[in-house]
C-alpha positions as CSV (number, residue, x, y, z in Angstrom):
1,X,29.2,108.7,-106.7
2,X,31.1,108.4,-103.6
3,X,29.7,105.0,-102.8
4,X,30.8,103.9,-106.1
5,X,34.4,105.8,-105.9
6,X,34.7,103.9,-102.4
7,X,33.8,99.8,-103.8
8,X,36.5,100.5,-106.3
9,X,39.5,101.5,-104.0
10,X,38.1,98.8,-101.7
11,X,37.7,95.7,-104.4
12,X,40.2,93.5,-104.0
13,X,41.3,94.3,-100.0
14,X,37.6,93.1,-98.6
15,X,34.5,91.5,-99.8
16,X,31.9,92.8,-97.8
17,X,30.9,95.9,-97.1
18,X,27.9,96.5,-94.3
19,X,25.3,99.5,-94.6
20,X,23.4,101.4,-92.4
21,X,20.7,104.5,-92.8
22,X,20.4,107.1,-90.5
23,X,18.9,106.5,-87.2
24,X,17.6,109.6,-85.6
25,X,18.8,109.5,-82.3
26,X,17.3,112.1,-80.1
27,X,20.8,114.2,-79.4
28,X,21.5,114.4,-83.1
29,X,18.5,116.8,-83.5
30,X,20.6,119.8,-83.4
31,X,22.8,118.0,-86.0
32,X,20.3,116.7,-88.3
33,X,18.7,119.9,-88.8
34,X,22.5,121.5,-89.8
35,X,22.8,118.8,-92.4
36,X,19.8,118.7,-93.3
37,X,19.0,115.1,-92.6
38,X,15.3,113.6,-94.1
39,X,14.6,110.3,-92.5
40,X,13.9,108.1,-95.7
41,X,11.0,106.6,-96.7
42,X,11.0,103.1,-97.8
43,X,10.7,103.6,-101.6
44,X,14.3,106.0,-101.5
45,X,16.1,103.4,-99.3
46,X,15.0,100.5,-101.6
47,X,15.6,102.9,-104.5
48,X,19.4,103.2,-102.6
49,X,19.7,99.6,-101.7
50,X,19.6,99.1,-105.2
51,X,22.1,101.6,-107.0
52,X,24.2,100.2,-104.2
53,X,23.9,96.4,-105.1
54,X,24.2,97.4,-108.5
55,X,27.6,99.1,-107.7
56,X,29.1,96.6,-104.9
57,X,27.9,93.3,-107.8
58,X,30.7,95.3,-110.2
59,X,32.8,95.5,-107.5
60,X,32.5,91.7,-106.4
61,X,31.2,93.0,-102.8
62,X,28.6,91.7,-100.9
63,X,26.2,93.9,-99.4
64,X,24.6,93.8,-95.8
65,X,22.5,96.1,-93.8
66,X,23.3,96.6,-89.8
67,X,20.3,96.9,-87.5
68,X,17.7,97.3,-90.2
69,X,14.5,96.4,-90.3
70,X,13.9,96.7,-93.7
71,X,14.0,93.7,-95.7
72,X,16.5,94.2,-99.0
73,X,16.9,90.5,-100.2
74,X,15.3,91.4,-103.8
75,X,18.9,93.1,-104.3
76,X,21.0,90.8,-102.5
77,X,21.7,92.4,-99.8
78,X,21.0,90.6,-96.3
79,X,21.1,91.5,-92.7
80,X,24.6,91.3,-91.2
81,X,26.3,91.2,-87.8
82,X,29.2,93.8,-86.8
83,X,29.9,91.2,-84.6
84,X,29.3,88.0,-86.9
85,X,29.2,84.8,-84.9
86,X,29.4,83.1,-88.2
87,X,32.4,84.7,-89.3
88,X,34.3,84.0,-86.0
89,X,33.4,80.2,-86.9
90,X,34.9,80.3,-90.5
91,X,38.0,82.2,-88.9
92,X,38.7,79.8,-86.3
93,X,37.6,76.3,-88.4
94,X,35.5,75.7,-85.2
95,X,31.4,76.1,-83.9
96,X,30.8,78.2,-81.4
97,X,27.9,78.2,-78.7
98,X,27.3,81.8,-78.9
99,X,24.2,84.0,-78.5
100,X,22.2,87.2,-79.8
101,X,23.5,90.1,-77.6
102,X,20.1,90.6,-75.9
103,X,21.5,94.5,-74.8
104,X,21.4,95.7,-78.4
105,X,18.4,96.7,-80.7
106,X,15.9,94.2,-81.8
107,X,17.6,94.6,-85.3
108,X,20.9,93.9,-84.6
109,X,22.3,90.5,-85.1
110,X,25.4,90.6,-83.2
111,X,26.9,87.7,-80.9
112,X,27.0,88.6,-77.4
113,X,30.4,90.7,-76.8
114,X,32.0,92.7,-74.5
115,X,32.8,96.2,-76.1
116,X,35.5,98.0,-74.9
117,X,34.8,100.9,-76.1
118,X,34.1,104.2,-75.2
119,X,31.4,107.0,-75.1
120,X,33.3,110.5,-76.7
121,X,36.8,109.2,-77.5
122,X,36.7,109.3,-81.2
123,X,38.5,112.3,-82.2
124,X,37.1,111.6,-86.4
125,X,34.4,114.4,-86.0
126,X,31.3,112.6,-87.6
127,X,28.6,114.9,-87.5
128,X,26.2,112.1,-87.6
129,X,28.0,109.7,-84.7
130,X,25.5,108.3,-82.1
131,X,28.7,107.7,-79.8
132,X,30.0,111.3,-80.1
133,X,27.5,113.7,-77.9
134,X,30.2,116.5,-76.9
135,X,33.2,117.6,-78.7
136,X,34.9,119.3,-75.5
137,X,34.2,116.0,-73.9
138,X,35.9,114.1,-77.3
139,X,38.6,116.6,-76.8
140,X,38.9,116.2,-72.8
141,X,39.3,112.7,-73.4
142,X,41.8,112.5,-75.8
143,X,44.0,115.1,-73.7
144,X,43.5,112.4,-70.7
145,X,44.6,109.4,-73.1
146,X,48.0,107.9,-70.9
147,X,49.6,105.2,-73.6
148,X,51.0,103.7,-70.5
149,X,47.5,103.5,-68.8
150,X,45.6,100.0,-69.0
151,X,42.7,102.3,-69.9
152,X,41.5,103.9,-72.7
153,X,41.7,107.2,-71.5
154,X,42.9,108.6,-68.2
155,X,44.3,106.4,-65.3
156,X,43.0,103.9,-62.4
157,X,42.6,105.9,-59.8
158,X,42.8,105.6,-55.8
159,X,39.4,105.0,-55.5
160,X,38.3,102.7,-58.3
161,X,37.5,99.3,-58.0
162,X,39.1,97.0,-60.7
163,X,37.5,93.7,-61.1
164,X,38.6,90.9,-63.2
165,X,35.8,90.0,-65.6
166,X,34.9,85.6,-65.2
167,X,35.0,84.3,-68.6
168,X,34.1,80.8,-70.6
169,X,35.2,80.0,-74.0
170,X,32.7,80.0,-76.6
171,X,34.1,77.1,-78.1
172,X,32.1,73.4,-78.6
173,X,34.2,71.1,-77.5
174,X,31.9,67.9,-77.9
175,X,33.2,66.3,-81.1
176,X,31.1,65.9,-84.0
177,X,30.3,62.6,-86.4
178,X,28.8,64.6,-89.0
């Protein structure tokens, strides 16, 4: 129902849409058991996969799965990449010489990246986040956020060590005669 409420308001403003199931992550034990989260077996997720293919097809959405295993091509839907080398390609009009990023699961088809993110700074409240292990800690964080800090949260302080990151273009620059 909520899948299907979600396609509609989204149709038109995106064509994709990228799933995931639940991973069960050691620290969202506690969590899991308050939800009451099942790890599914592979006849419900392909029983999912395909009320969801059947939605996002009315919707004109494609459908790919992050960091999954399971193989859901008899409904269309494919493996994707949160951080989609092929994409970046279309975007730019240009090929890129760009790598798996060998620090993430075997599933995950993401080009090498730099992620700027941060462990317990998202202040949404998922109970199922993997990045999200402490809510005083999401809370500490946020209350340390400085918008005139080249951080994300908190400031550079006396004794850290700043280093500026060497970096190379991705970009082939050989030209092409096909």
């Amino acid at each position: 129902h909520f899948f299907e409420a979600l396609t509609k308001r989204l149709s038109g403003y995106t064509d994709k849409c990228v799933i995931s199931f639940v991973d069960m992550y050691r620290h969202l034990g506690t969590v899991s058991r308050d939800l009451q989260f099942l790890p599914l077996d592979t006849e419900q997720i392909y029983e999912l996969a395909g009320q969801f293919a059947e939605i996002a097809h009315k919707c004109n959405l494609t459908l790919e799965t992050c960091a999954e295993a399971v193989d859901l091509s008899q409904f269309g839907i494919g493996h994707g990449h949160c951080i989609d080398g092929g994409l970046f390609e279309r975007i730019i009009g240009q090929p890129l010489s760009i790598t798996k990023d060998k620090n993430q699961r075997k599933e995950c088809g993401c080009m090498a990246s730099i992620d700027i993110g941060m462990y317990d700074s998202c202040a949404n409240g998922c109970k199922y986040c993997y990045a999200n292990h402490s809510l005083s800690a999401v809370r500490k964080n946020i209350r340390s956020h400085d918008p005139s800090s080249p951080l994300l949260y908190g400031n550079i302080g006396p004794d850290d060590i700043v280093k500026d990151r060497a970096m190379e273009s991705c970009k082939i620059q050989q030209l092409g005669l096909f």
